[in-house]
DSSP file (Angstrom, degrees, kcal/mol; ACC not computed):
  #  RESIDUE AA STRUCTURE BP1 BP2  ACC     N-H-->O    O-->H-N    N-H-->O    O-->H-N    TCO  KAPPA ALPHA  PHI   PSI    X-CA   Y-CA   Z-CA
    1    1 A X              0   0    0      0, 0.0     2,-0.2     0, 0.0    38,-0.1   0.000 360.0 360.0 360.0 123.4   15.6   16.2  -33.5
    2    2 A X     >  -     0   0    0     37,-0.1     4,-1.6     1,-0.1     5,-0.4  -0.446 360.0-109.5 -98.1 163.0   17.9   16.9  -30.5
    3    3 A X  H  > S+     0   0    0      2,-0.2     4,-1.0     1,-0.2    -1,-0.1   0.841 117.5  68.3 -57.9 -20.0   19.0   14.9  -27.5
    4    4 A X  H  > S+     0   0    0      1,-0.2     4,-1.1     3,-0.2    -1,-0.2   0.934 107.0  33.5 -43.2 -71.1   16.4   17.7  -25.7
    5    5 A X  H  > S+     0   0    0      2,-0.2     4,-1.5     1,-0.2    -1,-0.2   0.559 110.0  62.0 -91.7   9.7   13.5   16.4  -27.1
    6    6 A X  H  X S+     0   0    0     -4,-1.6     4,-2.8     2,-0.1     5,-0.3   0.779 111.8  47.0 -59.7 -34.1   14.6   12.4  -27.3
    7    7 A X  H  X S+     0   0    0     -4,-1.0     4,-1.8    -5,-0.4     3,-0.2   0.975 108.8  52.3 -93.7 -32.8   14.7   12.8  -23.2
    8    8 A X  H  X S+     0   0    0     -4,-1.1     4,-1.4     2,-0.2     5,-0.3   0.800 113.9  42.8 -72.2 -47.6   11.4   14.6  -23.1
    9    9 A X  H  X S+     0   0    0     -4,-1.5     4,-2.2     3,-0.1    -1,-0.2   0.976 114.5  50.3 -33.6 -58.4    9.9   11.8  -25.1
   10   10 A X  H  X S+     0   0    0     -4,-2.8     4,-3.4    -3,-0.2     5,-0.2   0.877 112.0  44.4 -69.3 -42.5   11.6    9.3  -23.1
   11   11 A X  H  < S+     0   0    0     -4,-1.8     4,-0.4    -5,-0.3    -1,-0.2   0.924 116.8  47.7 -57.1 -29.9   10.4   10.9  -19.4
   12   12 A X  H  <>S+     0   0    0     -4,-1.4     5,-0.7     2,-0.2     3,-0.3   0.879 117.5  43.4 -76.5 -42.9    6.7   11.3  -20.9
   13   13 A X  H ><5S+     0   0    0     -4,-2.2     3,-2.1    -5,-0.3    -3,-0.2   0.897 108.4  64.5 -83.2 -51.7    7.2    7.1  -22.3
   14   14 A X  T 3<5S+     0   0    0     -4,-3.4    -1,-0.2     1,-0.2    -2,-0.2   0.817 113.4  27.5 -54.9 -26.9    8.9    6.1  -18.7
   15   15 A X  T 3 5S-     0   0    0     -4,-0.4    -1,-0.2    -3,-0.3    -2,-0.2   0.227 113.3-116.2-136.5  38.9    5.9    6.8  -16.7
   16   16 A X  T < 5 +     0   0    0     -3,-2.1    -3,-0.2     1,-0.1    -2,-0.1   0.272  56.6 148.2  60.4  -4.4    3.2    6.0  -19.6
   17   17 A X      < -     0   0    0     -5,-0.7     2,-0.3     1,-0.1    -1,-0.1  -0.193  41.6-131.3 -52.3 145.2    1.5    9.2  -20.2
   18   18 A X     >> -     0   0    0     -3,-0.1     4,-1.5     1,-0.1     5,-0.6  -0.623  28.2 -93.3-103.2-178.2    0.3    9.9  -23.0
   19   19 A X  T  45S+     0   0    0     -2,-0.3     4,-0.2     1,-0.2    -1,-0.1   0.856 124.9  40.9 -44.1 -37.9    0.8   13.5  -25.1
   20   20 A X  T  >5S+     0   0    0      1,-0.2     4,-2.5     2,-0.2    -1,-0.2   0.957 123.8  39.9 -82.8 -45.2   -2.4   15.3  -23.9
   21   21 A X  H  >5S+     0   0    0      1,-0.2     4,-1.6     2,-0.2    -2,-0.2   0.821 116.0  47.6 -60.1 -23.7   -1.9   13.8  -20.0
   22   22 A X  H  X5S+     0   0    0     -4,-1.5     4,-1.7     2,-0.2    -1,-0.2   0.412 110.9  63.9-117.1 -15.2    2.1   14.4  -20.0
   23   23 A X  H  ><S+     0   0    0     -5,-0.6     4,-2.8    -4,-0.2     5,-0.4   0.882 108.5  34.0 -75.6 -87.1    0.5   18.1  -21.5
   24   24 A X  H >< S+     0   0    0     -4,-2.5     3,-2.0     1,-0.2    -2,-0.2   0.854 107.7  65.7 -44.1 -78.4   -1.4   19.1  -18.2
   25   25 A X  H 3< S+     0   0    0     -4,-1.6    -1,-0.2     1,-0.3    -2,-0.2   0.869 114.9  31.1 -24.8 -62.4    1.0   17.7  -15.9
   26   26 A X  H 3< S-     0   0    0     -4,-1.7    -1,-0.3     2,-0.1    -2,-0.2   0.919 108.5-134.8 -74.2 -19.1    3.5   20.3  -17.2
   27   27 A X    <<  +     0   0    0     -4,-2.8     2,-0.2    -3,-2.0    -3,-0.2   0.719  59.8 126.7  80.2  54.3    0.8   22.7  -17.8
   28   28 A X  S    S-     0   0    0     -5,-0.4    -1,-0.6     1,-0.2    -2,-0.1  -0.753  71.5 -88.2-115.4 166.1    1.6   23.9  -20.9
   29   29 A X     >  -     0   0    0     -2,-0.2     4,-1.5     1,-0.1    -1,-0.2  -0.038  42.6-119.9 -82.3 168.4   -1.2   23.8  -23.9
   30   30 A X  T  4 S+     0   0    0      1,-0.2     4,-0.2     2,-0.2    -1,-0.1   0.339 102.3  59.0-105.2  24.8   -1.0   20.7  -25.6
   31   31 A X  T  > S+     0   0    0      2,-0.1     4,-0.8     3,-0.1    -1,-0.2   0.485 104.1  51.7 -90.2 -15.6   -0.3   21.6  -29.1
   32   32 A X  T >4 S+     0   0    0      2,-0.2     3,-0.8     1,-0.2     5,-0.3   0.867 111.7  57.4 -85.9 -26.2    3.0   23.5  -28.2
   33   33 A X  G >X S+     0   0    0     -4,-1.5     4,-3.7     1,-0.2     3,-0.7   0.884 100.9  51.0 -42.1 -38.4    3.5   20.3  -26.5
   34   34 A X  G 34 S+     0   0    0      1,-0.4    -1,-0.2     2,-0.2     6,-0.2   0.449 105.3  53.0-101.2   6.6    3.1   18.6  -29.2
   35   35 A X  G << S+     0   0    0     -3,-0.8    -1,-0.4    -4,-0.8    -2,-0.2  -0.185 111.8  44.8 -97.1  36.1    5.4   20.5  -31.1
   36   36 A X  T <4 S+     0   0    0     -3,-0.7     7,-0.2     4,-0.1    -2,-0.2   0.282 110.6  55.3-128.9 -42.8    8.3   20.1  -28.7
   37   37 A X  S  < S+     0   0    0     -4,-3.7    -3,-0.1    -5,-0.3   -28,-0.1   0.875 112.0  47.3 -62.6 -28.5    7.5   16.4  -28.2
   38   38 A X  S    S-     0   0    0     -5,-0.1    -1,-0.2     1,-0.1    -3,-0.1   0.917 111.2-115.5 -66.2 -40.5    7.8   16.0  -32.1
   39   39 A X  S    S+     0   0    0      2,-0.2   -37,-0.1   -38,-0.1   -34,-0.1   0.155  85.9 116.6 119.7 -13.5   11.1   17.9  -32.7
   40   40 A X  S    S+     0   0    0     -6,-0.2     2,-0.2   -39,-0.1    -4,-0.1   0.477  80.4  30.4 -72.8  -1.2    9.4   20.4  -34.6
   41   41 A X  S    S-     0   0    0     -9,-0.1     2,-0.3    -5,-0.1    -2,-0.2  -0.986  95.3-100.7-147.7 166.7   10.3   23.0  -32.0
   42   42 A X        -     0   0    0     -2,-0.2     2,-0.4     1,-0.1    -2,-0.0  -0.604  31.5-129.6 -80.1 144.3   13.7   23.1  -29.5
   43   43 A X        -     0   0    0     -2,-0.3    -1,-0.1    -7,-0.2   -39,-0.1  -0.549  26.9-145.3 -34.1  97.0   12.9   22.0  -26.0
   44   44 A X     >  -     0   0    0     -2,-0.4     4,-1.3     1,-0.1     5,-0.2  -0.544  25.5-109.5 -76.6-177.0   14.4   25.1  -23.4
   45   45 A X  H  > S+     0   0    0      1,-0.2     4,-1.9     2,-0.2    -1,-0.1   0.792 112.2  72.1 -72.7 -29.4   15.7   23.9  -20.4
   46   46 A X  H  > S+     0   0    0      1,-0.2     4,-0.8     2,-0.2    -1,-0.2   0.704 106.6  31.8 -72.4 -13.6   13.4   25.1  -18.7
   47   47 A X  H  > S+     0   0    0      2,-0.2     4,-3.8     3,-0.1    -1,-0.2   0.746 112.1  58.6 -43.4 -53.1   10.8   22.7  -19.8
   48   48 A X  H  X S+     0   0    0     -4,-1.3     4,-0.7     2,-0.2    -2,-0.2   0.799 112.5  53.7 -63.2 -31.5   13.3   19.9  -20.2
   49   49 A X  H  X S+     0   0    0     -4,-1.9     4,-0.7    -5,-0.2    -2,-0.2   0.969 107.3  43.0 -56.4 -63.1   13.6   21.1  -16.1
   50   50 A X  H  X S+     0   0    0     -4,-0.8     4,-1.1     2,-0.2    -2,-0.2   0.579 110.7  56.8 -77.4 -28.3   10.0   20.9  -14.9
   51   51 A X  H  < S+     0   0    0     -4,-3.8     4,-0.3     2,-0.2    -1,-0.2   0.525 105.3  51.9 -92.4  21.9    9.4   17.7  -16.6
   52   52 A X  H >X S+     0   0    0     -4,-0.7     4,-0.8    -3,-0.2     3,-0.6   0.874 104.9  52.6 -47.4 -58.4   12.0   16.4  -14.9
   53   53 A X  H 3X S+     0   0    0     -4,-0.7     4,-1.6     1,-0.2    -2,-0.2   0.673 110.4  48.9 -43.2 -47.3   10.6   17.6  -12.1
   54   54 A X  H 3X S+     0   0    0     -4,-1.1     4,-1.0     1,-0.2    -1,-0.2   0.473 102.5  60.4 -76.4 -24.6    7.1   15.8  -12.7
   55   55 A X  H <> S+     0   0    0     -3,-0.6     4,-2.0    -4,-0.3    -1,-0.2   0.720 104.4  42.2 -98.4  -3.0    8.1   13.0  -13.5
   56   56 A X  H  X S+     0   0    0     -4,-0.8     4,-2.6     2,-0.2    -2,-0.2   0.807 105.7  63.0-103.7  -5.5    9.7   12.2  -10.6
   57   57 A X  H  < S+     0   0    0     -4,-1.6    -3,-0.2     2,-0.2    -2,-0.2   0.763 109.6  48.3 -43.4 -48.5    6.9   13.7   -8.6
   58   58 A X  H >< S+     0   0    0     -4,-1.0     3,-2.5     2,-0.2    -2,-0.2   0.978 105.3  54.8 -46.0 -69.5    4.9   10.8  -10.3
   59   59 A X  H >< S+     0   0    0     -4,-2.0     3,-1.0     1,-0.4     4,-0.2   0.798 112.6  39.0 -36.1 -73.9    7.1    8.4   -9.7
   60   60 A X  T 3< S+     0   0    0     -4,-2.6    -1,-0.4     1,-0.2    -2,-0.2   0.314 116.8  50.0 -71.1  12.0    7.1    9.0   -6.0
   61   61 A X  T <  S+     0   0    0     -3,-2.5    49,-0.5    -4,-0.2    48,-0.3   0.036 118.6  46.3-118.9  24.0    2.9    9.8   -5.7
   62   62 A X  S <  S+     0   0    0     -3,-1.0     2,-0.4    46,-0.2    -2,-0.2   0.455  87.7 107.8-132.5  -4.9    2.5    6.2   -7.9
   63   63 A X  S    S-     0   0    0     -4,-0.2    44,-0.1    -5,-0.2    71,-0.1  -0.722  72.9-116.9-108.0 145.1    5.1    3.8   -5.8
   64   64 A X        +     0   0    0     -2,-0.4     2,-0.5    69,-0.2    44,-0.2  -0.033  39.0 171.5 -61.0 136.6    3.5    1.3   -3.8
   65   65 A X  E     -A  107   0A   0     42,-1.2    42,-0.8     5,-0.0     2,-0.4  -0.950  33.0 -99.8-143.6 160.0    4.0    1.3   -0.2
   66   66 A X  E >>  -A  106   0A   0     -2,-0.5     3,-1.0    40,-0.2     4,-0.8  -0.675  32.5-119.7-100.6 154.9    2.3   -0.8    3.0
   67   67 A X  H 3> S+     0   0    0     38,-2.4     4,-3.8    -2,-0.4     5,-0.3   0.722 106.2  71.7 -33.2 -47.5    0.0    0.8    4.6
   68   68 A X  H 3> S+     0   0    0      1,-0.3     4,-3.3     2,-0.2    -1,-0.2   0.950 114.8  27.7 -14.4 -78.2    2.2    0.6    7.9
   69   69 A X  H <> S+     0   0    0     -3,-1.0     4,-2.6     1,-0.2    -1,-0.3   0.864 110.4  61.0 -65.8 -51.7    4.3    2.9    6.5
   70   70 A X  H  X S+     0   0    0     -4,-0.8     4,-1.6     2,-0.2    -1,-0.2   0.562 106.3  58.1-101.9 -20.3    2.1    5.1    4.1
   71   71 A X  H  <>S+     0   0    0     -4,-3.8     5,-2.2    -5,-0.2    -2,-0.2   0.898  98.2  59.0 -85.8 -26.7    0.0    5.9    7.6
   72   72 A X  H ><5S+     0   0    0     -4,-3.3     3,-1.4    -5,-0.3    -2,-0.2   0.938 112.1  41.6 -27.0 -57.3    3.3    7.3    9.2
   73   73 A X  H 3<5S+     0   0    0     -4,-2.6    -3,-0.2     1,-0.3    -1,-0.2   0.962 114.9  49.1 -57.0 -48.5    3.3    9.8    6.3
   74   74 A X  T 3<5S-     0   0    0     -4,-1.6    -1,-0.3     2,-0.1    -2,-0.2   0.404 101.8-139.0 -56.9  -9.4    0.0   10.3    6.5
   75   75 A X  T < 5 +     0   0    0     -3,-1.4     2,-0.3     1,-0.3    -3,-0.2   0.597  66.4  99.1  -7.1  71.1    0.0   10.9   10.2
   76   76 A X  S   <S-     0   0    0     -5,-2.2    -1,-0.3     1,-0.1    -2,-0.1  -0.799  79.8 -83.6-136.7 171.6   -3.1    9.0   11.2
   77   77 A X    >>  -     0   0    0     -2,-0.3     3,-1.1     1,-0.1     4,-1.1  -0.247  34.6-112.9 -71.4 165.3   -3.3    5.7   12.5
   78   78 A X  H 3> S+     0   0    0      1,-0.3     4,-0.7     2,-0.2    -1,-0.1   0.511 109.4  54.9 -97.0  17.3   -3.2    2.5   10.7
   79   79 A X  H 34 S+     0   0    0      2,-0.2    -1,-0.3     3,-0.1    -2,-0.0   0.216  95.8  72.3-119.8   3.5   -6.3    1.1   11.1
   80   80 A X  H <> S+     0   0    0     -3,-1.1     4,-2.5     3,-0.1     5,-0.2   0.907 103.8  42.7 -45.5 -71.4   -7.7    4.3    9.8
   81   81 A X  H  < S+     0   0    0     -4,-1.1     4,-0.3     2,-0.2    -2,-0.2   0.835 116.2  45.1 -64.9 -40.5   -6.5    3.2    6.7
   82   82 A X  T  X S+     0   0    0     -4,-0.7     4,-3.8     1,-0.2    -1,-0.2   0.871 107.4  62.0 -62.8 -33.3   -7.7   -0.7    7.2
   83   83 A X  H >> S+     0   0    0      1,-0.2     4,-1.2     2,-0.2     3,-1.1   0.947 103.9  47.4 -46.4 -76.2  -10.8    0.9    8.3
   84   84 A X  H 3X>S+     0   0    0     -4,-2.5     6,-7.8     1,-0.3     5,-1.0   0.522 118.0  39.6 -27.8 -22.3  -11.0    2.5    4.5
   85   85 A X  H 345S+     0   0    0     -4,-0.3     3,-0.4    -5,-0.2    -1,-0.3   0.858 112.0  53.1-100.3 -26.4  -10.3   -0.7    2.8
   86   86 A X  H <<5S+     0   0    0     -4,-3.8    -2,-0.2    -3,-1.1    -3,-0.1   0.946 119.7  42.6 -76.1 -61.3  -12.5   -3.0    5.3
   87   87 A X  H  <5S-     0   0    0     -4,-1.2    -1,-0.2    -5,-0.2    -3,-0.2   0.432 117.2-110.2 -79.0 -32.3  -15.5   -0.1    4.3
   88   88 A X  T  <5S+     0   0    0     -4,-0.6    -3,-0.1    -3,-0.4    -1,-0.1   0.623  95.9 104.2 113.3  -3.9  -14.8    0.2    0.3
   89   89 A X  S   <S+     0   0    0     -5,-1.0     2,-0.3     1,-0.2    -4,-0.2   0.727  84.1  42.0 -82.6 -45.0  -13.3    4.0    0.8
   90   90 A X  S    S-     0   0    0     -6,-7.8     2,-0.7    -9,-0.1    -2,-0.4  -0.917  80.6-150.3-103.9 127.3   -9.6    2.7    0.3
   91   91 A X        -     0   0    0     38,-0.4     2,-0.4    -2,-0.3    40,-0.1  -0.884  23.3-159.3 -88.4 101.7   -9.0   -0.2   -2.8
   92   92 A X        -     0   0    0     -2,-0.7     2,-0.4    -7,-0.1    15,-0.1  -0.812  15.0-153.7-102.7 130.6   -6.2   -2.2   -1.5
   93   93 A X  E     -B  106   0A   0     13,-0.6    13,-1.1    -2,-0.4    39,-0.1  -0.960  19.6-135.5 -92.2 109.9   -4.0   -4.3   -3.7
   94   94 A X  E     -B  105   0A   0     -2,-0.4    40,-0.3    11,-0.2    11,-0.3  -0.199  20.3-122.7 -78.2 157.2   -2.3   -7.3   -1.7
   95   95 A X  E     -B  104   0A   0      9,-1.5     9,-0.5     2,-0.1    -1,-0.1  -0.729   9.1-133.6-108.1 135.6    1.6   -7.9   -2.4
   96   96 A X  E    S+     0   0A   0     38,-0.3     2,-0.1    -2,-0.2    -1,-0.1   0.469  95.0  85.9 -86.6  14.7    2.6  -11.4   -3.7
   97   97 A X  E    S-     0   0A   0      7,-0.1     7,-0.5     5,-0.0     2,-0.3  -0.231  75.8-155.5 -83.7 163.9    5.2  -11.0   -1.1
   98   98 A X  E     -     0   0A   0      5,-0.2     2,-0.4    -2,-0.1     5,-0.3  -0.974  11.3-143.3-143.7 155.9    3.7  -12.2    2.7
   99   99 A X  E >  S-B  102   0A   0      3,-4.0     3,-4.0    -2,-0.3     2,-0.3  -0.753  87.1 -21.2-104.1 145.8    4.5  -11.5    6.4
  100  100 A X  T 3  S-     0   0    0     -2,-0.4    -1,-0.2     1,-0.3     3,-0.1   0.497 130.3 -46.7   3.4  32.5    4.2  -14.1    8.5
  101  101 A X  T 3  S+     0   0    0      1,-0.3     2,-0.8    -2,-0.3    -1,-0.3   0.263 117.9 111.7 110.0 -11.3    1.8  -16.2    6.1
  102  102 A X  E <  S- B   0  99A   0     -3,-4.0    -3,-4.0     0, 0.0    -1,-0.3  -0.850  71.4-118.0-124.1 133.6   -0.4  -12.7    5.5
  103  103 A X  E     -     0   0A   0     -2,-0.8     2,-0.4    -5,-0.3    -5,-0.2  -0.212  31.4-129.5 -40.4 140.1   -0.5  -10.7    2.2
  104  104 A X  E     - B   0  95A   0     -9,-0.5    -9,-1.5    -7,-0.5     2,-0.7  -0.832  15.6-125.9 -71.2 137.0    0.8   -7.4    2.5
  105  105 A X  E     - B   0  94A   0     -2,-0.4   -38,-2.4   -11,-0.3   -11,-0.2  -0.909  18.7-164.2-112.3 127.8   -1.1   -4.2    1.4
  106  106 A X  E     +AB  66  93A   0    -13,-1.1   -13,-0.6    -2,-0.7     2,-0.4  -0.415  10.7 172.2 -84.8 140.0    0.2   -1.5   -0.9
  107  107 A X  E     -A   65   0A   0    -42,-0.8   -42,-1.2    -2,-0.1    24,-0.2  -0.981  22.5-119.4-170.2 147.0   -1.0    1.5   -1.3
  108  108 A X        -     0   0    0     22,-0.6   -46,-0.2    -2,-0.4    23,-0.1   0.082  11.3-138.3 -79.9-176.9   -0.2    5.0   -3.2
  109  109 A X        +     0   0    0    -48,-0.3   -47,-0.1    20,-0.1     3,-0.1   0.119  61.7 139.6-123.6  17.1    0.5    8.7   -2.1
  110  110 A X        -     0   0    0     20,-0.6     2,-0.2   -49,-0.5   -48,-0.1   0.403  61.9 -74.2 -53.1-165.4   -1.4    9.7   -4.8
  111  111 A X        +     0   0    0    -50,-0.2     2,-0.3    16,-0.1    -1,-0.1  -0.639  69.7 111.2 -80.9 135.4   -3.9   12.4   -5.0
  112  112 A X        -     0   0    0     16,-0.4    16,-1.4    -2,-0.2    18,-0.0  -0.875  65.8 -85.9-171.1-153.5   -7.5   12.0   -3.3
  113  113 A X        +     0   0    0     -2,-0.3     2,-0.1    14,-0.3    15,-0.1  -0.271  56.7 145.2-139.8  18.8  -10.4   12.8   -0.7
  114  114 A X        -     0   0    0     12,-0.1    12,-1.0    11,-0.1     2,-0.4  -0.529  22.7-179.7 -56.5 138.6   -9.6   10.4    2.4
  115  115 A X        -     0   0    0     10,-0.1    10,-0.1    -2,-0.1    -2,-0.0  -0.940  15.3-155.7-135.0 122.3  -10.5   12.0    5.6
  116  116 A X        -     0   0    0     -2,-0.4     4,-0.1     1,-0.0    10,-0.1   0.248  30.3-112.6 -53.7-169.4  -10.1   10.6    8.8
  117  117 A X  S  > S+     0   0    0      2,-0.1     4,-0.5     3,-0.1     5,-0.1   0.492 117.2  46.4-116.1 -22.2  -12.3   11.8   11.8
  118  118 A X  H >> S+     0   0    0      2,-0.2     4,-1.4     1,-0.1     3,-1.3   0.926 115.0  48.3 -92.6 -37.5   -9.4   13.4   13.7
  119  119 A X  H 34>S+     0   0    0      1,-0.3     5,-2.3     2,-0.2    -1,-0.1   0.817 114.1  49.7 -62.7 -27.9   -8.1   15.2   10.5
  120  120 A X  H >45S+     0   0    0      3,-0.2     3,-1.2     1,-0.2    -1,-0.3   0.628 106.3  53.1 -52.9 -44.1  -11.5   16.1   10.1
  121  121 A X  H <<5S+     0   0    0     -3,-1.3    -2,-0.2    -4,-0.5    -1,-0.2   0.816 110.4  45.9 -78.9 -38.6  -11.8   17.3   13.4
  122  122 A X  T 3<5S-     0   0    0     -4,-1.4    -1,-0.2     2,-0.1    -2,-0.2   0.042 117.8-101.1-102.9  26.9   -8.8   19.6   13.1
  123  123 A X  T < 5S+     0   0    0     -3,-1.2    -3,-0.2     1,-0.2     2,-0.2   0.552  80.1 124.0  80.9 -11.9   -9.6   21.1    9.9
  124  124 A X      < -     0   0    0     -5,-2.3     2,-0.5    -6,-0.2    -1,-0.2  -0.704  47.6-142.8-114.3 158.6   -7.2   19.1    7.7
  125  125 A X        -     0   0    0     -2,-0.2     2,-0.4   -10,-0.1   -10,-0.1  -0.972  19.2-130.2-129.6 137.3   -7.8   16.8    4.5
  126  126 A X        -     0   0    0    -12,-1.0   -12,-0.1    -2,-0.5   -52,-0.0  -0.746  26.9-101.6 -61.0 102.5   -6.0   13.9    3.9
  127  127 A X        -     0   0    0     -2,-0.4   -14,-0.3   -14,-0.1     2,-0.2   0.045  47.4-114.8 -39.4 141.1   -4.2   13.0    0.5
  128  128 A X        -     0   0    0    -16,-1.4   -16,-0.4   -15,-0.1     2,-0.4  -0.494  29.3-132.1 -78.6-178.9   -6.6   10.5   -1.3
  129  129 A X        -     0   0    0     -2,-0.2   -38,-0.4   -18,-0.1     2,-0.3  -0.854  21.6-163.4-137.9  77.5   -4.9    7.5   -1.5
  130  130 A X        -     0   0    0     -2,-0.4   -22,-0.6   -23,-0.1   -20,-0.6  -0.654  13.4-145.7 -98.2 150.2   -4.8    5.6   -5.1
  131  131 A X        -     0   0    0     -2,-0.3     2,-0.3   -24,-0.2   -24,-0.1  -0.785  13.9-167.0-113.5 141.3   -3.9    2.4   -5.1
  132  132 A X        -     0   0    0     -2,-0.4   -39,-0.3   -39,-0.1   -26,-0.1  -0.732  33.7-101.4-106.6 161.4   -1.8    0.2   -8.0
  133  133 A X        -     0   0    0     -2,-0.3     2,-0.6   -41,-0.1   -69,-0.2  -0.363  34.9-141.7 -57.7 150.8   -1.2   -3.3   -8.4
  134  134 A X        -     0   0    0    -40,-0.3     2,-0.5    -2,-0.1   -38,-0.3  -0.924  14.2-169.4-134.1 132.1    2.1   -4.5   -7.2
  135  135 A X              0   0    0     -2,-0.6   -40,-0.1     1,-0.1    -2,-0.0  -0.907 360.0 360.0-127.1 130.4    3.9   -7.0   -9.1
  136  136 A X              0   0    0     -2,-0.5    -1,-0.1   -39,-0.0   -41,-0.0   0.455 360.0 360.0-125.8 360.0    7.1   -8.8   -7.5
């Protein structure tokens, strides 16, 4: 077992996936995965490359952000997005952090089906929006 596959364990372990999920994400079958994750075959670089790559593409479609902010990216307004949580569309997790007395809300840049009515109107779909707990 080489330092190759110790850090491909370790990338797969850092952002919880397990073998079969960590599998798809790189989108290789999962039994040569699961020879590479074992040791029982070498890791190339270019594997050792693209899950790099993926995992830090997780990272950043999994870290929490307020809404404020995460509709800037989005370029819709932000009461689009309150609109979506008031309505049951968006699941918003509050921050145990607060802004003048009021909970913040967090929210992902993960993958989904939100649509506004002006993105909608102009033909574009909106990343869904999955939401995590945030603990501080």
């Amino acid at each position: 077992m080489g330092p190759a596959v110790n850090e491909l364990r370790e990338l797969r372990r850092a952002i919880g996936l397990g073998q079969r999920e960590f599998a798809e994400l790189l989108s290789i079958p999962l039994e040569t995965f699961r020879t590479l994750d074992s040791g029982r075959r070498v890791v190339s670089g270019a594997v050792l490359q693209r899950a790099r790559v993926a995992v830090a593409h997780h990272a950043r479609q999994h870290d929490p952000l307020p809404l404020q902010q995460l509709a800037g990216e989005f370029h819709v307004h932000i009461r689009t997005l309150q609109a979506a949580v008031r309505t049951g569309r968006l699941t918003a997790h509050f921050s145990v952090r607060s802004v003048f007395g009021r909970a913040r809300r967090l929210a992902t840049r993960g993958a989904g089906g939100l649509t506004s009515s002006a993105a909608r109107s102009r033909g574009r779909r909106l990343p869904a929006i999955v939401l995590v707990r945030y603990k501080a």
